[in-house]
C-alpha positions in Angstrom: 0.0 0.0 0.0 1.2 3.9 -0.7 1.0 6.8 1.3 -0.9 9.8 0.4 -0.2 13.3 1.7 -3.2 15.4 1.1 -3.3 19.2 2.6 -6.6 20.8 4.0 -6.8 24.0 5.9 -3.2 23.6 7.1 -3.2 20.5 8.3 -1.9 17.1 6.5 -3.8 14.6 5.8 -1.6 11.3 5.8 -3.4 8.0 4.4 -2.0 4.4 4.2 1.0 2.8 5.9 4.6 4.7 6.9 7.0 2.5 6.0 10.6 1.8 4.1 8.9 2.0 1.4 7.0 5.3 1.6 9.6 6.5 3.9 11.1 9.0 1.3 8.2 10.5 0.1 7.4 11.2 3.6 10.7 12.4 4.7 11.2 15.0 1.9 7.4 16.7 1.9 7.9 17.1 6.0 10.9 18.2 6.2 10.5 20.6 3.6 7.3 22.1 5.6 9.1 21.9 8.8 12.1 24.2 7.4 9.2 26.3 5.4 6.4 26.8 7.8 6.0 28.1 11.5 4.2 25.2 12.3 3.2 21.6 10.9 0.1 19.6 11.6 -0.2 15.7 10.5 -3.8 14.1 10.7 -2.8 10.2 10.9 -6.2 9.4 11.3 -6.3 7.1 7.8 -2.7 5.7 8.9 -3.5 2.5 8.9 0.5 1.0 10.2 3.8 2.5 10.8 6.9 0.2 11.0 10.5 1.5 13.4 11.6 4.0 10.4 8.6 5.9 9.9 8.5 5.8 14.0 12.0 6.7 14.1 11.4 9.6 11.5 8.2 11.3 13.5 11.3 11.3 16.6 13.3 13.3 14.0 10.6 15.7 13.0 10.1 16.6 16.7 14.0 17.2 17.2 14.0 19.2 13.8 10.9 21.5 14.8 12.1 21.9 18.3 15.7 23.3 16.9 14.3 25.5 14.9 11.2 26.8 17.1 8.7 25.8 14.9 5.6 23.1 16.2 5.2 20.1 14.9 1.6 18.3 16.2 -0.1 14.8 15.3 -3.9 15.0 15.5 -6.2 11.9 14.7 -7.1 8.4 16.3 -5.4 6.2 13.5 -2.3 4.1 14.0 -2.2 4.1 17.9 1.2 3.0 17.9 2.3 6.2 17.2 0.9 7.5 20.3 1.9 4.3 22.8 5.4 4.9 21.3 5.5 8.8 22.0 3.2 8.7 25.0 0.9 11.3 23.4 -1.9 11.6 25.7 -5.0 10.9 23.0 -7.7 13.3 23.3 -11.3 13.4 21.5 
């Protein structure tokens, strides 16, 4: 399965599974808004798995957008493994 990247009202839509396969795509688009924007706002509601990499990545992007003072946020009740690994507190 792919990934899709979609943008609405600021926030990013991702859809499908984050893995080595769609790892680049993913990489270059949010690193590129995380150097270009103030802030940056994944929806991983439709993210259906993530494997260690993609994990591994969204660590990065936190790192990146804390050195550089911008905020980085994940909204959406999709892959939960994202939030057990990060201990984001999920909120309705």
């Amino acid at each position: 399965m792919s990934l899709n990247i979609k943008e609405s009202n600021g926030v990013f839509l991702l859809e499908g599974i984050i893995n080595t396969t769609t790892l680049k795509k993913f990489k270059d688009r949010l690193e590129f808004l995380i150097t270009n924007t103030k802030s940056v706002t994944i929806n991983i509601e439709k993210v259906s798995a993530i494997d260690n990499h993609g994990l591994n990545f969204i660590q990065e992007l936190f790192q990146i957008a804390n050195a550089k003072n911008k905020s980085f946020s994940i909204i959406g009740y999709g892959c939960k493994t994202i939030y057990k690994t990060f201990e984001i507190p999920v909120t309705a």
